[in-house]
RONU-746090 format. One line per 2 residues: number of its first residue (from 1); their letters; for each residue x, y, z of N, C-alpha, C, O. Coordinates in nm, 2 decimals, decimal comma, always signed. Layout:
NUM = a = X Y Z X Y Z X Y Z X Y Z  ... $
% end
This chain:
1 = xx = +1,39 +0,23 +0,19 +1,53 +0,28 +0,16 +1,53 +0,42 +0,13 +1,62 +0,49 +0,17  +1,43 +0,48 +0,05 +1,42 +0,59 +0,01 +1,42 +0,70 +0,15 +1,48 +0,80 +0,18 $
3 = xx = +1,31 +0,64 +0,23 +1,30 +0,75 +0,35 +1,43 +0,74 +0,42 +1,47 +0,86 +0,43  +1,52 +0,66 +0,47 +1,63 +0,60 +0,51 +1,70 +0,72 +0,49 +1,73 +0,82 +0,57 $
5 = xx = +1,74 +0,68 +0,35 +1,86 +0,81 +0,26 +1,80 +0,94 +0,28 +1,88 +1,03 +0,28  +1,67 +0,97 +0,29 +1,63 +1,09 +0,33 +1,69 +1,12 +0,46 +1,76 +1,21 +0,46 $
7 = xx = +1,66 +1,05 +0,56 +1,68 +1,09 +0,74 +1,85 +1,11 +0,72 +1,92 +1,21 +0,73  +1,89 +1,00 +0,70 +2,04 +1,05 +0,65 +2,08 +1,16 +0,61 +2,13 +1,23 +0,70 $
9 = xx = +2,08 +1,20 +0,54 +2,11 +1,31 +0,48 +2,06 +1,45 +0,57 +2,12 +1,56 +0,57  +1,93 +1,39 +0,65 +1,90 +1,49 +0,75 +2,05 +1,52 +0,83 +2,13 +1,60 +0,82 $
11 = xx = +2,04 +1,36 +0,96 +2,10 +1,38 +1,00 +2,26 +1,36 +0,99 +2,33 +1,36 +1,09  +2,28 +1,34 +0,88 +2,46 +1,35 +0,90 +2,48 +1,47 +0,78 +2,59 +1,44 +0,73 $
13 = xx = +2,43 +1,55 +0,74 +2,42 +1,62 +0,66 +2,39 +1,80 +0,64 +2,42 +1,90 +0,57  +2,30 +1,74 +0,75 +2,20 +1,85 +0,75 +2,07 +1,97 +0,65 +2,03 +2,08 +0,64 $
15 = xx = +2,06 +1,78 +0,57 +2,00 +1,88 +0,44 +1,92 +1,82 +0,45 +1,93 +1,70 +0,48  +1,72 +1,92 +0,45 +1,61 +1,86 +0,52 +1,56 +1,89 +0,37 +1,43 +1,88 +0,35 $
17 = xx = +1,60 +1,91 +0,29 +1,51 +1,97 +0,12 +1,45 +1,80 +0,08 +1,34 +1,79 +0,02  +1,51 +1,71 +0,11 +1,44 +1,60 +0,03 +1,33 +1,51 +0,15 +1,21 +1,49 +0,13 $
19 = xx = +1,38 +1,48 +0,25 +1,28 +1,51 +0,37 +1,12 +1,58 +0,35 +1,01 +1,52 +0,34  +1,15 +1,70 +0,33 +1,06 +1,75 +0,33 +0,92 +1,71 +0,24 +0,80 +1,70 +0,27 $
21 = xx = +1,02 +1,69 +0,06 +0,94 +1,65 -0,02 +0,89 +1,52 +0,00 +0,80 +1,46 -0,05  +0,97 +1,48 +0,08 +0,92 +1,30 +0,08 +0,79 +1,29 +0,15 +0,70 +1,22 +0,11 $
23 = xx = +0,76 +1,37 +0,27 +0,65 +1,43 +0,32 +0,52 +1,45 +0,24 +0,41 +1,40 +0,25  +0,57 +1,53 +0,16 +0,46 +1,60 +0,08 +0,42 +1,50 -0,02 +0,31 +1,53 -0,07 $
25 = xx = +0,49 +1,40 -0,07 +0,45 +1,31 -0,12 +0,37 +1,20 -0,06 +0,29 +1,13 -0,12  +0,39 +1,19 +0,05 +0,30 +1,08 +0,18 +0,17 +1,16 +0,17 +0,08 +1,10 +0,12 $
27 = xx = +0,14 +1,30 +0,20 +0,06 +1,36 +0,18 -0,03 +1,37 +0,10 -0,14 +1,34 +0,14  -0,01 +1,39 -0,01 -0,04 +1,31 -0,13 -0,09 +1,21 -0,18 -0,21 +1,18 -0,21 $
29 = xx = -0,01 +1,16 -0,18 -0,07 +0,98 -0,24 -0,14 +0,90 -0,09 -0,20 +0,80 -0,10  -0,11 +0,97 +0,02 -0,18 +0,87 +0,12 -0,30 +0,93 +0,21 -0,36 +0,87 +0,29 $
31 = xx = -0,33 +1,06 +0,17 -0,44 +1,11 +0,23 -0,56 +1,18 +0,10 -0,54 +1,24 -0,01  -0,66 +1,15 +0,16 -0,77 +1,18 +0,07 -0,84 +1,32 +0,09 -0,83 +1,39 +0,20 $
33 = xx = -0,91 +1,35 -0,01 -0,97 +1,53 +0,01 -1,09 +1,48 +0,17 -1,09 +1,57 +0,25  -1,13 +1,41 +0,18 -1,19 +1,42 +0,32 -1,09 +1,40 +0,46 -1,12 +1,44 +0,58 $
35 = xx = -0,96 +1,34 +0,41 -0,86 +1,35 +0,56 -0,83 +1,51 +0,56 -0,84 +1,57 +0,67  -0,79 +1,62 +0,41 -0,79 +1,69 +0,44 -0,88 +1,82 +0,51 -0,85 +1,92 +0,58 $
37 = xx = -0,96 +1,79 +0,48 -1,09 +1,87 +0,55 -1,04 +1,92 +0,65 -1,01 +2,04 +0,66  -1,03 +1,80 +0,75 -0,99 +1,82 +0,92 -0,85 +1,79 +0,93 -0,83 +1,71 +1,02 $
39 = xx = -0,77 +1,83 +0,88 -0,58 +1,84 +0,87 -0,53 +1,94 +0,96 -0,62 +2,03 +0,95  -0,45 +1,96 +1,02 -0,39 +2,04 +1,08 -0,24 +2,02 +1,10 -0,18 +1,94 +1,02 $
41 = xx = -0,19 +2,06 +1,19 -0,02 +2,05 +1,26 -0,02 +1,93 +1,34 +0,09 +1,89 +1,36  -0,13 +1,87 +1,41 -0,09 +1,81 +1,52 -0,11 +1,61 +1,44 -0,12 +1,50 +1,48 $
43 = xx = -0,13 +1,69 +1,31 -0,14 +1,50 +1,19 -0,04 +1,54 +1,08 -0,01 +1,45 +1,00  +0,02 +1,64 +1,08 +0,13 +1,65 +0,99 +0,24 +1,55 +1,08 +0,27 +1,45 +1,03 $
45 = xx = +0,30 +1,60 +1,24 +0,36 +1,61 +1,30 +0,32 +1,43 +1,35 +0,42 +1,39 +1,40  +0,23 +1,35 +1,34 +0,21 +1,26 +1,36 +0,27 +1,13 +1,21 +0,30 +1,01 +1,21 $
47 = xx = +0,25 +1,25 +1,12 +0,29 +1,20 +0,96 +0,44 +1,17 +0,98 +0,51 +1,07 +0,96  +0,48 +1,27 +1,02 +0,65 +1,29 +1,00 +0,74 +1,22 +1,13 +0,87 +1,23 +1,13 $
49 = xx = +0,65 +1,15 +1,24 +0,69 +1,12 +1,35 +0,66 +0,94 +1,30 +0,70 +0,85 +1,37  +0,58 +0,92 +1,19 +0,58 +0,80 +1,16 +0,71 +0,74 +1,08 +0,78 +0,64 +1,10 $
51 = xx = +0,72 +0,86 +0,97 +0,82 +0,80 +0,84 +0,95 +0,82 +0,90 +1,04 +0,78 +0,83  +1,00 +0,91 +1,08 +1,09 +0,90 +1,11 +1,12 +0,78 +1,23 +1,21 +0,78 +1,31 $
53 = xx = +1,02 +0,69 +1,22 +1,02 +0,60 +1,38 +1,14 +0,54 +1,34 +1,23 +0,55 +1,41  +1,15 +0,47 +1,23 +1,23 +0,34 +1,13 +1,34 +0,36 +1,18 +1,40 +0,27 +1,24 $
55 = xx = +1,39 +0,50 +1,17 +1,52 +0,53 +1,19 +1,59 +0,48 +1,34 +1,53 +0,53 +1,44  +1,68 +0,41 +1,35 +1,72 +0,39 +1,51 +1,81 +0,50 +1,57 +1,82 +0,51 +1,69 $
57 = xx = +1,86 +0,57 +1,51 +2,02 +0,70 +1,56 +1,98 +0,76 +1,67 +2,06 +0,76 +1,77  +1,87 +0,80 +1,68 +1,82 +0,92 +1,78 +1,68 +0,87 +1,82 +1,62 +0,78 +1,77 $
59 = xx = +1,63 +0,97 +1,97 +1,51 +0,94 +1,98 +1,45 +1,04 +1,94 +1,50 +1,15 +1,92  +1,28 +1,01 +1,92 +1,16 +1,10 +1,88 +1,12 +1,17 +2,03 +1,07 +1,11 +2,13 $
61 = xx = +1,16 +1,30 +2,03 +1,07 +1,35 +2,14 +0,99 +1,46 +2,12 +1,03 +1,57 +2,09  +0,86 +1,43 +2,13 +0,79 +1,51 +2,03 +0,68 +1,58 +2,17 +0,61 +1,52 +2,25 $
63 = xx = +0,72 +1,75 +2,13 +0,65 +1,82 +2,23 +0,77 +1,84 +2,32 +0,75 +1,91 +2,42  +0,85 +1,81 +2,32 +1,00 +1,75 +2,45 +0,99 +1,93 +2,50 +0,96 +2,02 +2,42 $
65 = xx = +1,01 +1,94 +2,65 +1,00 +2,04 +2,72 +1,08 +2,07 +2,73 +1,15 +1,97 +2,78  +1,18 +2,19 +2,69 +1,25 +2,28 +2,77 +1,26 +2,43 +2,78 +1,24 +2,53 +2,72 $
67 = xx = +1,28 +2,40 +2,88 +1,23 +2,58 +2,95 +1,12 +2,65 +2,93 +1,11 +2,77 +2,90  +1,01 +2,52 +2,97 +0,88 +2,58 +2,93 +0,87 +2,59 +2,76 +0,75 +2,62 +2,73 $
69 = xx = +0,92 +2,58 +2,71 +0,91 +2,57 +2,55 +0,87 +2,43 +2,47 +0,92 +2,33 +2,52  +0,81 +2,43 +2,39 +0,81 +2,32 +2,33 +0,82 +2,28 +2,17 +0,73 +2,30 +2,09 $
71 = xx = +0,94 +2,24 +2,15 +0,94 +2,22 +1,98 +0,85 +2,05 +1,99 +0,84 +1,95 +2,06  +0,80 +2,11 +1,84 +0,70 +2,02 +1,75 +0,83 +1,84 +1,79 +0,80 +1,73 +1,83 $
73 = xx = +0,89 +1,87 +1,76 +0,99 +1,74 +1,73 +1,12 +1,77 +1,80 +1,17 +1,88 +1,79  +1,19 +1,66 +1,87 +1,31 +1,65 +1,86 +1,38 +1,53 +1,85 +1,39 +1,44 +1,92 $
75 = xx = +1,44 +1,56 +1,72 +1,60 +1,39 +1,69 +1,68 +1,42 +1,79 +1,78 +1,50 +1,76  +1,65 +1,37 +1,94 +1,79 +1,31 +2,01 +1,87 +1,28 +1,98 +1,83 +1,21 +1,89 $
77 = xx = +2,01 +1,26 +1,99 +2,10 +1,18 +1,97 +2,11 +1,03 +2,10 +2,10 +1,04 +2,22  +2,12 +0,95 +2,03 +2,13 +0,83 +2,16 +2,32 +0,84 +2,12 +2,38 +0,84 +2,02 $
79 = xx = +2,37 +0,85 +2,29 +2,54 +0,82 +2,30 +2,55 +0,74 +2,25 +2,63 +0,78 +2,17  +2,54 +0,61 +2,23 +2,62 +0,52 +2,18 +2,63 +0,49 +2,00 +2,67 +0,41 +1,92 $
81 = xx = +2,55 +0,61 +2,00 +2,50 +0,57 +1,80 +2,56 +0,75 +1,75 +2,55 +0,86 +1,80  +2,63 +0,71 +1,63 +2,70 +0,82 +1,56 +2,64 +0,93 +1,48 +2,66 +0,90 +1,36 $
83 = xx = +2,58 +1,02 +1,49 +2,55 +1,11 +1,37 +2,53 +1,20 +1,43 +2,51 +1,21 +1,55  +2,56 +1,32 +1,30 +2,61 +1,44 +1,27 +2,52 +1,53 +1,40 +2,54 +1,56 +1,51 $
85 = xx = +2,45 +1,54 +1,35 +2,35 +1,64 +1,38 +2,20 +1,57 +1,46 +2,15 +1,47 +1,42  +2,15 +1,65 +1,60 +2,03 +1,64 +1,64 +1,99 +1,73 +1,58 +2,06 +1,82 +1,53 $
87 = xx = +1,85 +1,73 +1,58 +1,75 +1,82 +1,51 +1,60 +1,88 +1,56 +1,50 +1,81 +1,57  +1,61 +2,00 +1,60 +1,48 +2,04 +1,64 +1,37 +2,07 +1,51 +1,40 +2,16 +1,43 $
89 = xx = +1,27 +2,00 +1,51 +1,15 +2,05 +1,38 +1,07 +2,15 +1,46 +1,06 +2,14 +1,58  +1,01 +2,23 +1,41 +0,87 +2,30 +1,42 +0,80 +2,36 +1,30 +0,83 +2,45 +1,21 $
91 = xx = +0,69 +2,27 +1,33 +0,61 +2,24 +1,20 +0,49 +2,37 +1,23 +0,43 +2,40 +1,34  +0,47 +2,42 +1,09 +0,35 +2,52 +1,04 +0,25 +2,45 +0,91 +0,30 +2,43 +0,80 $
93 = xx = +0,15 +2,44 +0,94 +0,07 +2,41 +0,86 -0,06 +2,51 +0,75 -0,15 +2,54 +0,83  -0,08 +2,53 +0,67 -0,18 +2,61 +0,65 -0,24 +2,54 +0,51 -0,19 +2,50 +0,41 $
95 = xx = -0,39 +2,55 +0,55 -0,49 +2,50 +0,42 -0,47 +2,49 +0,29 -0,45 +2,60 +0,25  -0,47 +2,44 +0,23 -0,44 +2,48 +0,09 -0,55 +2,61 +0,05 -0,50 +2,72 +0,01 $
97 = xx = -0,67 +2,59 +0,07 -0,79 +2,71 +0,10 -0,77 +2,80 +0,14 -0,83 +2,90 +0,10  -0,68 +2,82 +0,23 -0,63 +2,92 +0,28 -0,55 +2,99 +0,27 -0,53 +3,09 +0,34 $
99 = xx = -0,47 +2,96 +0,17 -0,30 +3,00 +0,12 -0,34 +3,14 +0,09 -0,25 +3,21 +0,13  -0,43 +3,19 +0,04 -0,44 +3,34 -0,04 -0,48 +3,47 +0,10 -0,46 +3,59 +0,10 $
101 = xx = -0,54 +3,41 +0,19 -0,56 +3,50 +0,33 -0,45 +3,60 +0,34 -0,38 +3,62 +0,25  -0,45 +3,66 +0,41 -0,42 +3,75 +0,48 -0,42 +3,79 +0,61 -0,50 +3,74 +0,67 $
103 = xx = -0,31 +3,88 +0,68 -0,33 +3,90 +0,84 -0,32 +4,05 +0,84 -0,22 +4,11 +0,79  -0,40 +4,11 +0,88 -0,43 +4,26 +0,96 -0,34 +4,30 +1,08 -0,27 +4,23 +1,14 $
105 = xx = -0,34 +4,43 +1,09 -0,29 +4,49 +1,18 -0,28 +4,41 +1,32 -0,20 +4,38 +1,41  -0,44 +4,41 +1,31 -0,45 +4,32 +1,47 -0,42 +4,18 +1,48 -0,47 +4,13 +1,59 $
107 = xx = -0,36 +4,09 +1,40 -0,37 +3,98 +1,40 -0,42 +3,84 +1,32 -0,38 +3,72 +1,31  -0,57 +3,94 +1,27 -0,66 +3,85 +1,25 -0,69 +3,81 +1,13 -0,74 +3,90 +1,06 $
109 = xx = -0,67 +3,68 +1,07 -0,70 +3,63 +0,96 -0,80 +3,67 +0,85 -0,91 +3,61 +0,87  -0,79 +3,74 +0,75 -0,85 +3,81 +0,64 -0,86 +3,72 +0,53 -0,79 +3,63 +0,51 $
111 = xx = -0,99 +3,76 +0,47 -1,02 +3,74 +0,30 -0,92 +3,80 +0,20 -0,91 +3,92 +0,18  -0,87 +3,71 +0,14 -0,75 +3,81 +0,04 -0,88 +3,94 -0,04 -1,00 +3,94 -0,06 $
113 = xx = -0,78 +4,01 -0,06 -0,87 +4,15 -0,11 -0,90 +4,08 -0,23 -0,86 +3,98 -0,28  -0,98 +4,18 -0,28 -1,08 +4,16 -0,42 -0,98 +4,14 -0,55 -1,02 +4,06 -0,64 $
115 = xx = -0,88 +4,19 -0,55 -0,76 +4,17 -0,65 -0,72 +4,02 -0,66 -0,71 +3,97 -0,77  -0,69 +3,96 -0,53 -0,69 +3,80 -0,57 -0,79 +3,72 -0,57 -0,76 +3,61 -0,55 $
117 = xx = -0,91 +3,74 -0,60 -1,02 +3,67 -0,55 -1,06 +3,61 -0,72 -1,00 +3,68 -0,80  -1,14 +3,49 -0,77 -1,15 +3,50 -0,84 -1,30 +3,55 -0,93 -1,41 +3,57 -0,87 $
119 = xx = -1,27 +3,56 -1,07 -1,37 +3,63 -1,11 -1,51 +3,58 -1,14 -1,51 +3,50 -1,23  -1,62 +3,61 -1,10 -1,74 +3,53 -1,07 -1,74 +3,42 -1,18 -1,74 +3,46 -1,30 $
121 = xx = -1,76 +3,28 -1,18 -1,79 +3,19 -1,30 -1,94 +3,22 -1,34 -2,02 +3,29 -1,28  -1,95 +3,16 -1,45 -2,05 +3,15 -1,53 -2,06 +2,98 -1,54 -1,97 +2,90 -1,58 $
123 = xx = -2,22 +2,95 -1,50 -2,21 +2,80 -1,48 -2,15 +2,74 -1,58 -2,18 +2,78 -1,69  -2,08 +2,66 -1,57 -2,07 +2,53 -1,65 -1,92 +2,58 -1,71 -1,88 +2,50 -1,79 $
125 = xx = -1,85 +2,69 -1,69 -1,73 +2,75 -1,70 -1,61 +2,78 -1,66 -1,59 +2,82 -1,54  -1,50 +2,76 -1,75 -1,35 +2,77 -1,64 -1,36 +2,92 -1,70 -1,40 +2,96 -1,81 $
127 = xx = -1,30 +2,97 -1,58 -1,23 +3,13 -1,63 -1,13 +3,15 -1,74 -1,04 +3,08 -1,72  -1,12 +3,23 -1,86 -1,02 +3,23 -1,92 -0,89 +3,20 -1,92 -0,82 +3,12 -1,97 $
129 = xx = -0,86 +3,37 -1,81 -0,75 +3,38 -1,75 -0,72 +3,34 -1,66 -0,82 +3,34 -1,59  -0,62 +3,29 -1,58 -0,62 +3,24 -1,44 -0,59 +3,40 -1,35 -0,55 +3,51 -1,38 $
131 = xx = -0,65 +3,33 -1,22 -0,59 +3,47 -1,14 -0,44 +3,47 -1,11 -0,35 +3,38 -1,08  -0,44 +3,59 -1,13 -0,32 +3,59 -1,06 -0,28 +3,72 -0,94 -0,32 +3,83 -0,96 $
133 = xx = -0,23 +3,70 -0,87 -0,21 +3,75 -0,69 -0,15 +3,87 -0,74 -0,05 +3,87 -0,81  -0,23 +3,97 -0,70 -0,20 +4,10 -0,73 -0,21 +4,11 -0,55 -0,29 +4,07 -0,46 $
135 = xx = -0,03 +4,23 -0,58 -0,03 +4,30 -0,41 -0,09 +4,46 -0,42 -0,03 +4,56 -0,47  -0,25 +4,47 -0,36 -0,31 +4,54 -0,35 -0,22 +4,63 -0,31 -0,12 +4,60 -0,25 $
137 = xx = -0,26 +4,80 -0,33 -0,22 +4,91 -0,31 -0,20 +4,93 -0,14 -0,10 +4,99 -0,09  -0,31 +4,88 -0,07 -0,32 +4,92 +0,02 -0,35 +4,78 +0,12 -0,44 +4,79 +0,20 $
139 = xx = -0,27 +4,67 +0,09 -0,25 +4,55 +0,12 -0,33 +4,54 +0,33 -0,32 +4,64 +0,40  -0,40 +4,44 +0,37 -0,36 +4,41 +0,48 -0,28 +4,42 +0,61 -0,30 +4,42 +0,73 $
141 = xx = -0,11 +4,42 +0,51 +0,01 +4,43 +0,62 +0,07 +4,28 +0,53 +0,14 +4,31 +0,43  +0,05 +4,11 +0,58 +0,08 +4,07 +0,51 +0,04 +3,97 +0,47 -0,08 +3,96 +0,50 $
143 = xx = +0,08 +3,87 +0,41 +0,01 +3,72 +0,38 -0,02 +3,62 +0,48 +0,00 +3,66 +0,60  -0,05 +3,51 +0,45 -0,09 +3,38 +0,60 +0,03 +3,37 +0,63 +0,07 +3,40 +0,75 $
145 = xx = +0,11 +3,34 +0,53 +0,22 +3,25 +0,48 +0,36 +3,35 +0,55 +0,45 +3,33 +0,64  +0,34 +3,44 +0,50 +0,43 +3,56 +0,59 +0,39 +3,58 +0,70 +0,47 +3,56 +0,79 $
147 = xx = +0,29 +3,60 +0,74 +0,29 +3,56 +0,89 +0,35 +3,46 +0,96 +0,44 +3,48 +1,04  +0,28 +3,32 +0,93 +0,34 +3,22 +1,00 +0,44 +3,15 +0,99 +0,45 +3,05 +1,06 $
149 = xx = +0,55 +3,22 +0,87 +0,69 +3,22 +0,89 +0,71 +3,30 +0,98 +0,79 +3,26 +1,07  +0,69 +3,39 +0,99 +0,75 +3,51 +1,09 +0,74 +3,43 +1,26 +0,85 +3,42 +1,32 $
151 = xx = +0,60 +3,37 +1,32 +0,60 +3,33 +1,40 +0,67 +3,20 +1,38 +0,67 +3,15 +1,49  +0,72 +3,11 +1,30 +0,80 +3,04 +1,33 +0,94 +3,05 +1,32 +1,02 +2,96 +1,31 $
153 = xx = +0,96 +3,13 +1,32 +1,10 +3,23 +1,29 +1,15 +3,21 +1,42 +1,24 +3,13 +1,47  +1,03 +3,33 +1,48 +1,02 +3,37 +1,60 +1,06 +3,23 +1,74 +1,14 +3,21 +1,83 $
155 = xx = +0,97 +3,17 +1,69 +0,99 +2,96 +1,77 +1,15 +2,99 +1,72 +1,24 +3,07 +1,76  +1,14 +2,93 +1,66 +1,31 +2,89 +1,61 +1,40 +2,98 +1,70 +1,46 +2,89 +1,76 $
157 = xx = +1,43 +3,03 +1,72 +1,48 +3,21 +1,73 +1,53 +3,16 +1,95 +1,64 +3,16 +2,01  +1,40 +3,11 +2,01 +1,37 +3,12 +2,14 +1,43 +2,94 +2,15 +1,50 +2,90 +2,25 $
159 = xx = +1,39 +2,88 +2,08 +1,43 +2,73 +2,08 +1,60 +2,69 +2,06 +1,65 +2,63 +2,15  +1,68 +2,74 +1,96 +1,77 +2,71 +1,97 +1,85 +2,85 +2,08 +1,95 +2,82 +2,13 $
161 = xx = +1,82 +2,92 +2,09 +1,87 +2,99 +2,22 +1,88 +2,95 +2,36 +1,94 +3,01 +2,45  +1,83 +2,83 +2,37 +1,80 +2,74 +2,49 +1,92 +2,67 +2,49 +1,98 +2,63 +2,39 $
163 = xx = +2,00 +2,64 +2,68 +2,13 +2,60 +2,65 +2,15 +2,44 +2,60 +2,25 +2,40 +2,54  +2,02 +2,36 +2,64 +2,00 +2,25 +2,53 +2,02 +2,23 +2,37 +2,09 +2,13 +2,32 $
165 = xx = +1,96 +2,34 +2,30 +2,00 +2,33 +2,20 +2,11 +2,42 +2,11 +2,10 +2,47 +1,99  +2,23 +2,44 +2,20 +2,28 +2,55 +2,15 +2,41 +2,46 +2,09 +2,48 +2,51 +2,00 $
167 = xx = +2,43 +2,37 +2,13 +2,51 +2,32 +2,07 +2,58 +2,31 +1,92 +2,50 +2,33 +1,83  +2,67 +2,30 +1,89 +2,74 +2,33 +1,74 +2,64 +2,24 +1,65 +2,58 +2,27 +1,54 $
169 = xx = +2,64 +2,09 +1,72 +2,54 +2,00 +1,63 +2,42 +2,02 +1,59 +2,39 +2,03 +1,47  +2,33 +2,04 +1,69 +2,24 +2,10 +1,67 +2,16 +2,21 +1,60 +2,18 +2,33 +1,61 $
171 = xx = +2,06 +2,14 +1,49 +2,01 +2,21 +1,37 +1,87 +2,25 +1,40 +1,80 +2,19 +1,47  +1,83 +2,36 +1,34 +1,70 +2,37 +1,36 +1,63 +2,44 +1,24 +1,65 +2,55 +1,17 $
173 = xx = +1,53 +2,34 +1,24 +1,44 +2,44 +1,09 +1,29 +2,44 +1,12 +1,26 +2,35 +1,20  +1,20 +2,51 +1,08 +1,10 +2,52 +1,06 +0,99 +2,51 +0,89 +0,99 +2,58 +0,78 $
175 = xx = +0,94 +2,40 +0,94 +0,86 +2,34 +0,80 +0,71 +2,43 +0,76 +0,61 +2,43 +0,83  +0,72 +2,48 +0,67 +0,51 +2,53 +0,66 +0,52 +2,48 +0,50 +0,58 +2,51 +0,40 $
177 = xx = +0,39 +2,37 +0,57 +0,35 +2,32 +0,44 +0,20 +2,40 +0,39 +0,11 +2,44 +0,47  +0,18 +2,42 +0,26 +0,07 +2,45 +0,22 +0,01 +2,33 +0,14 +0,06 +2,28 +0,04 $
179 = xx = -0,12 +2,28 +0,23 -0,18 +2,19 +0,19 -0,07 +2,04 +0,16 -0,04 +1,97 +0,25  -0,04 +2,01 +0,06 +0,04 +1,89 +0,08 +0,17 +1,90 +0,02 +0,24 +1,80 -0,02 $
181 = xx = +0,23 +2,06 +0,01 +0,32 +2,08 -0,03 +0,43 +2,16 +0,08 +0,38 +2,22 +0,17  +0,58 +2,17 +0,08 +0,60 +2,24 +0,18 +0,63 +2,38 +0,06 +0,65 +2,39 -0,06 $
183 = xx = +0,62 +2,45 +0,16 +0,61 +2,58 +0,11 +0,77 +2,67 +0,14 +0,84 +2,72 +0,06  +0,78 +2,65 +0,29 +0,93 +2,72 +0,31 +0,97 +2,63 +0,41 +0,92 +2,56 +0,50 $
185 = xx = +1,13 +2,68 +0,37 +1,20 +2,62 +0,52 +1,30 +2,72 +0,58 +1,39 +2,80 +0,53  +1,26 +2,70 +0,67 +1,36 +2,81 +0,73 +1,44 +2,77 +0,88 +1,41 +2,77 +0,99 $
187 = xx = +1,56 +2,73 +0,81 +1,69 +2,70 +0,91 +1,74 +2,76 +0,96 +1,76 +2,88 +0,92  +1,81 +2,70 +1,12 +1,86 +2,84 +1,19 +1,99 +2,89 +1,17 +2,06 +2,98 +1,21 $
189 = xx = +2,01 +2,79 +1,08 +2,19 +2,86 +1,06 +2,18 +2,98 +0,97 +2,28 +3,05 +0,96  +2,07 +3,02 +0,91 +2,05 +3,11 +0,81 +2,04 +3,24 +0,86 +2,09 +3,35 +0,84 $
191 = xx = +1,90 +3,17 +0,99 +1,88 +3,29 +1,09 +2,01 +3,38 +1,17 +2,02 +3,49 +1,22  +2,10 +3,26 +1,16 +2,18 +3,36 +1,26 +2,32 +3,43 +1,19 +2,40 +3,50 +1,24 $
193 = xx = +2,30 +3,40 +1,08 +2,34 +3,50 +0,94 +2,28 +3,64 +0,89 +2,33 +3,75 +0,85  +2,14 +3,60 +0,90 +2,06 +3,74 +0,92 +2,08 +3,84 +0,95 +1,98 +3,92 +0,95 $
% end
């Protein structure tokens, strides 16, 4: 029931905030530090393609082709069944290990600089202080995390510009979870307020 009123609320609604956590809680309580090891986008997207089968309104087309494009997910509407909104997802995933990275000029995934790093232990010891993310003077350019919003921005941006999804109904957000949490969402009605 709980996931139910979640998809609901997706789709006749258009509010993915509890969705989301509901995710992060599957995440959670149903995967262990060794599923995470080898975790990526393409078992998130298999996670969220499960807790959404239940639902009958729409179909799952996941990967669904248009124009050479491919969103992670799409909630079809089936004609004969009522609700609000179809829904394009595209899912971003990044390590929990990895959250503090960085991206370079050229692209390429960096060591957070020495300012966030933490300060050497001494065996058998927690650090006093916790670290805390200092934006170095002369930073990388930007975070994982800002990056791979920006490129899912970018998806989003090319996805609902397509005459498939341009429709008034038609919603589109993009999920990045960090490790088993989501981190941001970024909807395109926002984008196109921007």
């Amino acid at each position: 029931q709980i996931i139910r009123d979640t998809i609901q609320k997706l789709v006749f609604q258009g509010k993915i905030v509890e969705f989301a956590n509901l995710v992060g809680v599957a995440l959670t309580k149903a995967h262990s530090n060794r599923d995470k090891v080898t975790y990526g986008e393409k078992h998130l997207k298999t996670l969220m393609i499960g807790l959404l089968f239940p639902y009958e309104s729409y179909r799952i087309r996941s990967e669904h082709e248009e124009e050479t494009r491919y969103p992670d997910i799409f909630l079809e509407r089936i004609p004969q069944v009522n609700i609000k909104h179809e829904v394009v997802l595209e899912l971003k995933y990044i390590k929990k290990e990895d959250r503090l990275k960085w991206v370079d000029n050229q692209d390429n995934i960096v060591d957070p600089p020495a300012s966030l790093s933490a300060a050497p232990k001494k065996k058998g010891r927690k650090p006093k202080t916790p670290v805390v993310a200092v934006v170095p003077t002369n930073p990388p350019v930007r975070t994982l995390l800002e990056a791979i919003a920006e490129q899912g921005t970018q998806q989003l941006r090319h996805y609902m510009a397509m005459e498939r999804f341009k429709r008034p109904n038609t919603l589109g957000f993009c999920l990045i979870f960090v490790g088993n949490e989501c981190a941001q969402i970024i909807d395109y009605p926002h984008l196109n307020k921007a």
